[in-house]
Every structure is written in C-alpha cells, then in structure tokens.
Phi, psi and omega in degrees: 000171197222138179289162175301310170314308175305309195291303193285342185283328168290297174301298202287009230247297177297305180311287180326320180271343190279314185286315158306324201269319167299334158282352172315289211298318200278324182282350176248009209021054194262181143350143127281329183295356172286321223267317165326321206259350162307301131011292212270333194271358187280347202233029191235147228258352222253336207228106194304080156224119201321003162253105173238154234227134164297107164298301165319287173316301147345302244248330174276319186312315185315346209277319184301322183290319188307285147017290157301297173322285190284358164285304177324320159302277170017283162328303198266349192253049167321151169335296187343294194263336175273017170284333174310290212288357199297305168297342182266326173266021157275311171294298214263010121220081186258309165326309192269275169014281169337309193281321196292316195286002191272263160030308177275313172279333176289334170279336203243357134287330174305321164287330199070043188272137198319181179299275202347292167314343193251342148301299185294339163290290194323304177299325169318280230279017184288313188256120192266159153348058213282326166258012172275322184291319182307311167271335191307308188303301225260354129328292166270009178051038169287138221180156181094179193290321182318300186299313180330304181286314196285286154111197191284318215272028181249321156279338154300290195320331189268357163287298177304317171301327188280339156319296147308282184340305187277001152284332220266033171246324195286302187312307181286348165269041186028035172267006303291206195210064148329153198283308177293345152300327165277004171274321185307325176305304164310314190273318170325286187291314164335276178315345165259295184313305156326276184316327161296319215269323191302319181266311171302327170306321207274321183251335186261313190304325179272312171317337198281312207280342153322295180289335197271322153322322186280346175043071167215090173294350176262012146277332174304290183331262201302342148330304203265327159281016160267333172296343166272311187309329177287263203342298188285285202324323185290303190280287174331267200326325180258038165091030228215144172291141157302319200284339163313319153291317190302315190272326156335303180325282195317306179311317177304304172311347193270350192267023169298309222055027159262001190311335200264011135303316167259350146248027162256002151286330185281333228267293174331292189309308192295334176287313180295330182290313193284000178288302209290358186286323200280317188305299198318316182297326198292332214267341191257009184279165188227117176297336185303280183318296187321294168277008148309292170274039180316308194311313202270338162312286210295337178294333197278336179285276209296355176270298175327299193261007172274333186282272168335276198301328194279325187270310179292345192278332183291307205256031146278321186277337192271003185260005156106029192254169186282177170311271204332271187331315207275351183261333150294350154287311184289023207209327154278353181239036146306036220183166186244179163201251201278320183287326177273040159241337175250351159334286180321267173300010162290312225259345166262007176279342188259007191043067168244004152221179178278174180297308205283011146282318172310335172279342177293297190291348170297286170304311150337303201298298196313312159308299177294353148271345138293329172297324152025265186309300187305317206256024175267297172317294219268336167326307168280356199246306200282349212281295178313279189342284196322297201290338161299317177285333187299153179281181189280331163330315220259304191279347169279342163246016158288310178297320195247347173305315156338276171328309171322293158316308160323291176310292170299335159280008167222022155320092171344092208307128175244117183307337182292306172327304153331304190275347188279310163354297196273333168306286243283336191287322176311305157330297190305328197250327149356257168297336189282320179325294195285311185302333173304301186291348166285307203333291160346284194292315170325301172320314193285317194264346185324285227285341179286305209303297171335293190293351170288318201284309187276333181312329184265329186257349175068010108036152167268172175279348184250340178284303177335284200293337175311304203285317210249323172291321169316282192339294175312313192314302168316300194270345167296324187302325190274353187276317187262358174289329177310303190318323199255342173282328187260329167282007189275270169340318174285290188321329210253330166306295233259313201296315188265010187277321169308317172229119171303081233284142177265186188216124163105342166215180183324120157271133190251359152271003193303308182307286186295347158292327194285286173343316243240301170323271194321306180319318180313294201275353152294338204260313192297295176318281196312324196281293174306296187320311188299277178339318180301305161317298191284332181283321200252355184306294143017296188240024145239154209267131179072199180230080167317290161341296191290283195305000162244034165244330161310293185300288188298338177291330194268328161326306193272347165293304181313273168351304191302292188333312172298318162302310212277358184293320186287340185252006160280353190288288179324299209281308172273346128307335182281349175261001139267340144315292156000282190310311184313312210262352184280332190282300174316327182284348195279306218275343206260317184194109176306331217270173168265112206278148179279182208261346173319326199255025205277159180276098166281343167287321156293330189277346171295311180302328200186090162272170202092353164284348157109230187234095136348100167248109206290142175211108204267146169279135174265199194273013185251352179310137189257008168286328225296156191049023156248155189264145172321315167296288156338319193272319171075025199279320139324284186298327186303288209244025190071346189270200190205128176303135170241349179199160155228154154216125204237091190065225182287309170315144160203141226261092197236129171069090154338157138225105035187327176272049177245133173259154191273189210201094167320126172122306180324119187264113145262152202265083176245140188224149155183222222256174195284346177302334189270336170274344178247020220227289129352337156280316199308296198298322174278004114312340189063019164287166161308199143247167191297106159071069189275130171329314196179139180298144214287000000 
C-alpha cells in the first residue's frame, strides 16, 4: 500500500511538471500530448534529473485516464453508429490487423529472432492506440465520418487483440489452440458482448434519465462514472480490457440521449486523468535501451507506420469511403500504444520472448505517439498529394466507386440474390478454413506422417517428405483455386446486383460492372488471402503464402488497371450526354438542382456515374476565377466535375487548368455526403462536419 504522502507527492509531482510542459508545448503550438509525455520521461527514473515520480502509484492513476478516455469516446460514439460503421472497420481491420501481424513476424524472423518472438512481435505491432488517438482527435478537434471509421476499427481492433492474447497463452504454454478452443473462446466474447449491451440497454439508458430528472449535476457526474468504473470492473473480471468496458458504458449512456450532458461533466476529470496516462507513457521510455535496440526500434517504427497506412487506407476505401478518408484513417491509427504493452508483457510472464522485447515495444509506441499529432496533421496535405498524382483512370474510379457502394447498399434486397450471396461467402470462408488446416496440419505432423510413409512404403526419409508435402500440395490446389473462383463469383453477384445487366440491347452498363467486379474480387481475395497468410506464415518456409497471394493480386491488378481504363472511356461519353442534357435544362431551371432533381436521364442512359449533379455558380462563389487545381475540389471533398456548361460552350471531362466562371453549370458526381460537401465549398459555406484540418 502506498501512504498519503507517497500518493500526494507523486500526483503534484505529475500535475506540476505536466503542466509547465503544456504550456511550453502550447506557447510552441506543438502537441500537448507531446509536452505530456516530455513530463513523464523528465520525471521517470530513465533520465538523471532530481525528480522522479512513484512509477507505480503513476501508473495506477494511469488505469484511471485510459479508462475515462474511452468512456468519453463512448459518449460520443452510439450502439447506433457503431453498428453503421461495422463492416467497413471490421474489414479493414481484419486487413490491416493481418498485414501487421505478417509484417511483424518476417521482421522479427529477420533479426533472427524465435518463431514465438517474432509472433508475438507480429501481435505488438498490430493493435493501434485507441487512447492516444482519442486525444490526439479531441486535441485537433476531429469530428465526422473520419472519427466514426477510426473508431469503428480501434474497437474492433481491441476484439481482435483479446483474441490474440488468448492464442498466443494457448501456443506459449504448449498447450495449442484447437479449433474447439478458439471457438470457446470467440463464443465467451460473444456471449459477454450479447449480455452486456443486452441487460444494459434495459438498464442504464433509464438510469441516466432518472438521475437526469433529479437536475444535480454532480449526481449525474458520479452517477455516469460509477457506471463506467462498474462496467470496466465488470469486463476486466471476465477477462476483458477496462478500456473495452469503459466504452461500452459510455455507448450505453449515450442511448440516455442525455450524453452531451455528461460529458460535458465529464470533460475535467477525464483530462486530467488522461494527462497523467500520456506522463505514465513518458516515464517507462529509457533511453539506454532504446539505443541498445536501435536498430530493431527504428525498423519496427517504419514498419508500424507505413504498414498501418497502407493496410488501413486499403480496406477503408474498398469498404467504399473516398481516397481523402481512407488515407486519414491510415495516417491516423499509426501507432502502437497501451495493448502492445500488455501484448508485450504476456510474453514475458509466459517466458515466450526475451527481456528485450518489452522495452522495443515501449520505444515503438513512445515514437509512434510522438509522431501521432503530426501525422494527423499532415494527413489532409497528403490526401491532397496522393489525389493529384494519381493517373486520371485512378482518380475517376476513386470518385465514382464510392457511389457504387452507396448504390449497392442501397439496393432493394431480392431474396434469391441474399441467399446466393451469403452461400457463396460461406463457401469463400471454407475453402480458406481448409487451406489453412492442411497447410497447418501438414507442417506440425509432416515429420510423423513422413516417418508412417517410409516405414510402410520403405522410402528414404527426404523422399518421405518429398512425397507427403507433394500429397498436401494436390490436395491443397483445389482449396485455393475454389477461393479466387467463388470470389470471382461473389464479385460478379454484388457487381450485378449494383448493375443489372441489360437485356435484348446495348448494355451501357459493362464498363463500371467490370471495374466494379474486378475491385470486388480483389477485395474478397485480400480480405480472405491476408488473414490466411498471417495465420500460415509460421509453418511455411520463407515467405511462400505471401509471395502467391502477390503474384495473385498483381493479376488482379492488371485486369483491375484495364477496367479502370475502360470506364475513363465510359465516363467521357458520358459527360457528353451530361453536358446535352444540361442544356435542355437551362431553359427550365436556372437554380442549382438538389439531388431529388439530379439528371436522372443520365443515369438512366449510362449507368455508373452515381447521380450527376448540376450545380450553378453565382458571382458571390468563391470558386468563381479559380481553376479546378486551386479549388481542389475532389480532394477536399470526393466529388468530381464531369462536365461544364458555360453558356452556349461546352466543357466535357475538365482539367485540372480550367478557370470557373460566374454563370457555370457544374457537372458534379460522386456519393452524395461528397456532393453535398462540394455545394458547400462553391457556396462558400464550411463544409457539413469537416473531417480533419486541410
């Protein structure tokens, strides 16, 4: 137990010092979360300066900021939405999660470091931050579908971490992890996520509104945190992270419809608490160590954050969100934090790695939470780069795939359709199961199997094995030919349920189905294939897995590459159709039409263009003598000009040097959150909920 003295010396000890450096940080317009965790390493045992601070007594306070942060998230974050946001941060991060955990074991084999380790590596570097990012967001004051997706995939992502742990416990105490363990396992969370959200519903959304009745905000206060510290007390005990619970609370409170009430009651405690979580990080970095492992820090940094953007920026956009978002999600969940520390520490309670990982993942973290803010920042700048550089194929089927998605998610469900869908994914999850379990089962058992083979066939021992990975090969080929034939198949389902195939005249829909197809079925490959990988890389030598999901992928790239050629084809008949129908229209209606009123002749004519929305500038538009590059209007906000009509003139598929015009019919098309987001800016209004600063 630790005395009031020890505890008050320690806390004014964190505050004090926390507090010079934020206003340093703040007089510097840097972070605060930087000047925080500078605080924690000036005042941390690592660094000879006369203050050190009870690492412990930190370090508990600390439990308490995680804790708070994610109730606070919570608040803001409903059941509601993250069920919206669920498939798109379930995919993408099963995607990045994957890549990370391959990534992680090919470097940490590379080091020469064991399988164990370099699994257990693989699992650090996987899992981003959920409470660094909360502030870093609430810091830069991000809001909108960015904070929604980042997230959606930060809690999936801490599901997925409870997951790992309990294999990587099952592997190191060589007891394995059988298929009915990971079921039990998988059904244990299930089965708490159920119960909880299920019984809480029932219950806390009428306490609040109870409590809420009584008009005492500091009953509210203590109220809505003991309802969070129960929750997470609750989730811990069954094995569960606090901060998993923590946000659970916080979502149940919000279905009060009292949230922004209590967090705005919330808002002191929880900062202050979350100051001292940012010092408690500052405090285990060591410099010493750091440059012990230099080598494996800096690789392991530059893997965390190049890996994170690219696996998250990938399975954001293919779950249909624009470049700009998918690229401020990966840029926003670079970083490691709090789970690859308890990552970290499993493996050496389980003596399945050396001392010297836990301090490499410390120092990953400590770097990838400075790097953080900035690269938060910078996010809206790079977004802007990427979309400039891209070729015009790329960038005409970055805009309009967005729409696709939409449109298919808001297809009229046809029960045949449903059900062949969902067989075939069943299929698709199968054929991936059993390739996993030969690959696997081949490995563990090869050398018995072998010794069976020659013992009965009389064989040499290299022939044996020769002979029994051929046998596995044969019976494996047909699992994976099934795999890219049923994502073929799904793809080509999802493709025509967005577009119909027509019947008996020109189908004027084949260009944006065929795109749309191929994306698809890369996107079924990458979601199944990654995962497949990171699960079989262990037991095949070198990195074979990988490199034939590569070889299939850049297949599916060429073909992809081609579609998108064929639909710049498309796009510019179609923006002479546009420009025509825009002219008919002149006469009829001057104003800027909404989207009920969108040129439905076109879209009728030449589908795949989403819904083509005319929008005219008047002289007060602050577009008006700017050129589409200056204005920059696809990247800020996704959509894209497709046409002008400028008086008697006409503009069809623009380019990036066209000066606007008072008077000017623009052509605009993507999904409609991107259209409406793009009247604003050539209205000159903000735009609704801007994502992140430019």
């Amino acid at each position: 137990m630790h005395d009031a003295h020890d505890f008050l010396l320690a806390l004014a000890m964190v505050l004090c010092v926390a507090a010079v450096t934020s206003v340093v940080f703040q007089r510097l317009h840097q972070p605060i979360v930087l000047g925080y965790i500078i605080a924690g390493l000036i005042i941390g045992p690592h660094v000879p300066i006369p203050l050190v601070a009870d690492a412990a007594i930190v370090h508990t306070l600390s439990e308490l900021g995680v804790i708070l942060l994610m109730f606070s998230l919570g608040l803001e974050f409903s059941l509601r939405k993250l069920w919206q946001v669920g498939p798109t941060a379930g995919l993408t991060a099963i995607i990045q999660c994957s890549l990370m955990i391959w990534l992680g074991f090919v470097v940490g084999r590379a080091f020469g470091w064991t399988s164990r380790e370099s699994i257990f590596t693989g699992a650090i570097i996987a899992i981003s931050s959920t409470t660094i990012i909360a502030k870093a967001f609430d810091e830069q004051g991000i809001q909108g579908k960015l904070r929604e997706i980042v997230v959606g995939v930060l809690i999936v992502e801490d599901l997925i971490a409870i997951l790992l742990m309990a294999t990587l416990t099952a592997i190191s105490t060589g007891a394995g992890l059988s298929a009915g363990q990971l079921t039990l396992t998988v059904g244990r969370l299930a089965l708490f996520l159920v119960g909880l959200v299920g019984v809480g519903l029932l219950v806390i959304p009428r306490t609040v509104r109870a409590v809420h009745r009584l008009q005492r905000p500091e009953t509210l206060l203590v109220a809505s945190i003991g309802i969070c510290f129960a929750i997470a007390l609750l989730a811990q005990s069954f094995g569960y992270s606090v901060a998993l619970g923590a946000f659970l609370a916080g979502s149940l409170v919000a279905e009060s419809g009292k949230e922004k009430d209590v967090e705005h009651l919330v808002q002191p405690v929880r900062d202050m608490f979350a100051a001292i979580f940012f010092v408690s990080v500052g405090m285990i970095i060591d410099p010493a160590l750091i440059a012990q492992h230099w080598l494996a820090v800096v690789v392991l940094t530059v893997v965390v954050i190049l890996g994170k953007l690219v696996g998250v920026a990938l399975g954001v956009f293919l779950t249909g969100s624009g470049t700009r978002t998918a690229i401020q999600s990966g840029m926003s969940l670079a970083q490691i934090g709090e789970f690859s520390f308890i990552i970290a520490g499993l493996g050496l309670s389980l003596n399945a790695t050396g001392q010297f990982l836990y301090p490499i993942a410390v120092a990953v973290s400590a770097i990838t939470t400075l790097t953080t803010p900035f690269l938060i920042r910078a996010s809206g700048p790079v977004a802007n780069m990427v979309d400039r550089k891209l070729p015009k194929p790329l960038q005409t089927f970055a805009v309009l795939y967005g729409s696709w998605v939409e449109e298919l998610r808001s297809a009229p469900p046809r029960q045949t359709a449903g059900a062949k869908i969902r067989r075939k994914i069943r299929l698709l999850l199968l054929d991936a199961a059993l390739l996993a379990a030969i690959i696997i089962g081949t490995s563990v058992w090869l050398d018995r199997i072998a010794a069976a083979v020659e013992s009965s066939i009389g064989l040499d021992a290299p022939v044996a094995r020769l002979l029994v990975i051929g046998l596995a090969s044969a019976l494996a080929t047909p699992f994976c030919v099934g795999v890219v034939q049923v994502a073929r198949a799904l793809g080509t389902l999802l493709a025509e349920t967005a577009f119909p195939a027509a019947e008996g005249r020109l189908d004027r829909a084949a260009a944006p189905r065929r795109a749309l197809l191929v994306t698809l079925q890369l996107a079924s490959v990458l979601i199944v294939g990654a995962p497949l990988v990171a699960l079989t890389q262990p037991f095949l030598p070198g990195i074979l897995g990988a490199a034939a999901l590569l070889v299939l992928l850049i297949v599916l790239g060429v073909a992809f590459w081609r579609s998108a050629t064929n639909l710049q084809g498309h796009v510019r008949a179609g923006s002479q159709v546009i420009v025509a129908a825009l002219a008919a229209q002149a006469h009829h209606d001057r104003k800027a039409a909404p989207h009920g009123r969108a040129l439905k002749t076109v879209h009728a004519i030449l589908p795949g263009l989403g819904e083509p929305t005319p929008v005219r500038l008047e002289r007060s538009s602050p577009a008006v003598g700017r050129t589409l590059a200056e204005l920059n209007l696809r990247g800020m906000t996704g959509a894209t000009v497709l046409a002008i009509r400028r008086g008697e003139e006409q503009v069809v598929v623009p380019t990036a040097n066209e000066l606007l015009r008072a008077g000017d019919v623009l052509a605009l098309a993507g999904t409609h959150e991107a259209i409406d987001a793009a009247r604003a800016v050539l209205d000159g209004s903000p735009p609704p909920e801007q994502a992140a600063p430019a």
